[in-house]
Each structure stands twice: as C-alpha cells, then as structure tokens.
C-alpha positions as CSV (number, residue, x, y, z in Angstrom):
1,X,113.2,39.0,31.1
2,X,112.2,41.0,27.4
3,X,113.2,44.2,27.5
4,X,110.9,46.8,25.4
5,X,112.3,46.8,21.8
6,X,110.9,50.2,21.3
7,X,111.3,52.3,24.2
8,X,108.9,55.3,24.3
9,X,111.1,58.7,25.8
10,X,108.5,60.5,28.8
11,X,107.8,63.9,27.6
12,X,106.4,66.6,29.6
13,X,103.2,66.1,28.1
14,X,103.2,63.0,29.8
15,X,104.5,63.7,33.2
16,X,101.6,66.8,33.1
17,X,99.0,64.2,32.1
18,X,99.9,61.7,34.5
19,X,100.5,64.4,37.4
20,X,96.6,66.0,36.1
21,X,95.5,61.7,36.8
22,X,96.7,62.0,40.0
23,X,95.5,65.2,41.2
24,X,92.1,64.2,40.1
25,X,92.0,60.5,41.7
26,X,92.9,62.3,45.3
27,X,90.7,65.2,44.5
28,X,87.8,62.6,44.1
29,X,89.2,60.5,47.4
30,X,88.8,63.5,49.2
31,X,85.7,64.7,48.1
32,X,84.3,61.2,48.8
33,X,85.6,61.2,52.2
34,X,84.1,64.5,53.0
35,X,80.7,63.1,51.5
36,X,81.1,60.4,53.9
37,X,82.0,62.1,57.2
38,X,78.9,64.6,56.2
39,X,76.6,61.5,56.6
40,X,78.5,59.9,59.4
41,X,77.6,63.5,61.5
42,X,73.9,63.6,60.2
43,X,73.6,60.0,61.3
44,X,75.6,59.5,64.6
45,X,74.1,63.5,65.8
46,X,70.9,64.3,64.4
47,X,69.9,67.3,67.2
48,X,66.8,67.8,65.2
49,X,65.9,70.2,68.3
50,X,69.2,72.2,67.6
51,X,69.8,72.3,71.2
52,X,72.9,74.3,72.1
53,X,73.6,75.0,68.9
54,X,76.2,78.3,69.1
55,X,74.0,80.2,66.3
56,X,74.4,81.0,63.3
57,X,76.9,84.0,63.4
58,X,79.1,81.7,65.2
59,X,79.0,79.0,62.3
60,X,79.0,81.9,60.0
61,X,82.3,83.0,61.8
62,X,84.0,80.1,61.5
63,X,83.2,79.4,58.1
64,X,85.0,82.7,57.1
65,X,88.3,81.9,58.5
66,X,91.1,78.2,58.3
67,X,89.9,75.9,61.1
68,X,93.4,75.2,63.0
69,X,94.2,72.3,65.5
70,X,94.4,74.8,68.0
71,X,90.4,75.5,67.0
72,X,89.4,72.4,67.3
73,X,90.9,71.5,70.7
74,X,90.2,74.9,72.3
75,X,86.8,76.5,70.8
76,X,84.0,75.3,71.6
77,X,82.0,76.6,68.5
78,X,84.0,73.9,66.8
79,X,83.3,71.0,68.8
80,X,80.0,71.4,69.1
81,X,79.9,72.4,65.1
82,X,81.3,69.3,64.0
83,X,79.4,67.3,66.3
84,X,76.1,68.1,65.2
85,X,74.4,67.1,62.2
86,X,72.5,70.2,61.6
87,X,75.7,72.8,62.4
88,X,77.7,70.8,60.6
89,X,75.4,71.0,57.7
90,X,74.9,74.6,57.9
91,X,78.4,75.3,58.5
92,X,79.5,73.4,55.3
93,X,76.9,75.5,53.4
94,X,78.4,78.9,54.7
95,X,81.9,77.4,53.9
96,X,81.1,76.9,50.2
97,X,79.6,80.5,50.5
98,X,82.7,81.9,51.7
99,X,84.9,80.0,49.1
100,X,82.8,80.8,46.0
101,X,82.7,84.3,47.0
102,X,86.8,84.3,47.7
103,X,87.3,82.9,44.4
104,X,84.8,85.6,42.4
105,X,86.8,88.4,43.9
106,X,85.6,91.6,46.3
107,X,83.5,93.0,43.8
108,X,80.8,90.4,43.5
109,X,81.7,88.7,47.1
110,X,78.6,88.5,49.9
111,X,78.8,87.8,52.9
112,X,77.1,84.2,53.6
113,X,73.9,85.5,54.9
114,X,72.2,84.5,52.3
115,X,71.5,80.9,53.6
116,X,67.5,80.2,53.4
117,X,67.4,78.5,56.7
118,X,65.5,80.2,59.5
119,X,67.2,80.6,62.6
120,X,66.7,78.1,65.2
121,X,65.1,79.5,68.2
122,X,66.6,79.0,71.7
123,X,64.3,77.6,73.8
C-alpha cells in the first residue's frame, strides 16, 4: 500500500464544511421523502367529496402543536388527517403557516386562517 506523501492536517474549516455536506444531503432526503408521502396520500385517498373530513379548525389545531405517537394512535383528527389527500394537503399548508409565522416572531405572526380554500360543506 502507498501511503500519502503529503498528508493534509483536517481543520475545522473542514470538519464544518463536511458536517454543512451532510446536513444538507439529509435535509434534501427528507424533504424528498415528504414530497413523496404527499403524493402517495393524494393518490392512494383522493376523498374529492371530503367526506368526514374533521374541519378545518381541527386541521388548523393540529397544525399549531408537535404531532406525538400518542396523537397518532389515539386522535382521530390525525388518522383521518393523514389519511386523506385533501386534509393532508390542507393540513401541510396550515403547518408551513404555523412555522413561518413561529420563525418571524409574535409581532408579525397570524394565525393560519388565511388559507384561500373554502370550507367544505357537510353534507
């Protein structure tokens, strides 16, 4: 075997960049897995009649809190949320609503009303 003549020393520079590599591959994993479970719903429950869909306070209300496995077992809201297309779809949307609004502080924050989909109506 031919050992490297010329050794390079790791800096921190090059733990940070490697480490900022990383972070961004599984950022990008994840985000491609979410794009593809988002399809997966739309396609394998379309509900384009939205029937028994919880509403959308209840979507609304479980966008502004963390989702624990407790949830998902035990609420109802949930199961039905994530499966069906359109919940899931507008649930998402109130999600992002709720995290942009988190991250540009109580000042500027709305609640995620603001989504331009009519409500369904429960017939």
């Amino acid at each position: 075997m031919q050992q490297d003549r010329n050794p390079q020393p790791v800096t921190a520079v090059d733990v940070k960049k490697r480490q900022t590599r990383i972070s961004r591959t599984s950022e990008q994993r994840w985000d491609r897995l979410q794009r593809e479970f988002r399809r997966a719903v739309l396609a394998e429950y379309p509900n384009p009649g939205r029937n028994n869909c919880p509403g959308r306070e209840a979507l609304r209300d479980l966008a502004e809190r963390s989702v624990t496995r407790e949830d998902l077992i035990g609420d109802l809201r949930w199961k039905h949320a994530i499966q069906c297309g359109p919940c899931y779809e507008e649930y998402i949307t109130l999600r992002d609503i709720c995290v942009a609004a988190s991250q540009t502080g109580p000042r500027q924050a709305q609640r995620p009303a603001q989504v331009a989909s009519p409500e369904p109506s429960q017939n």
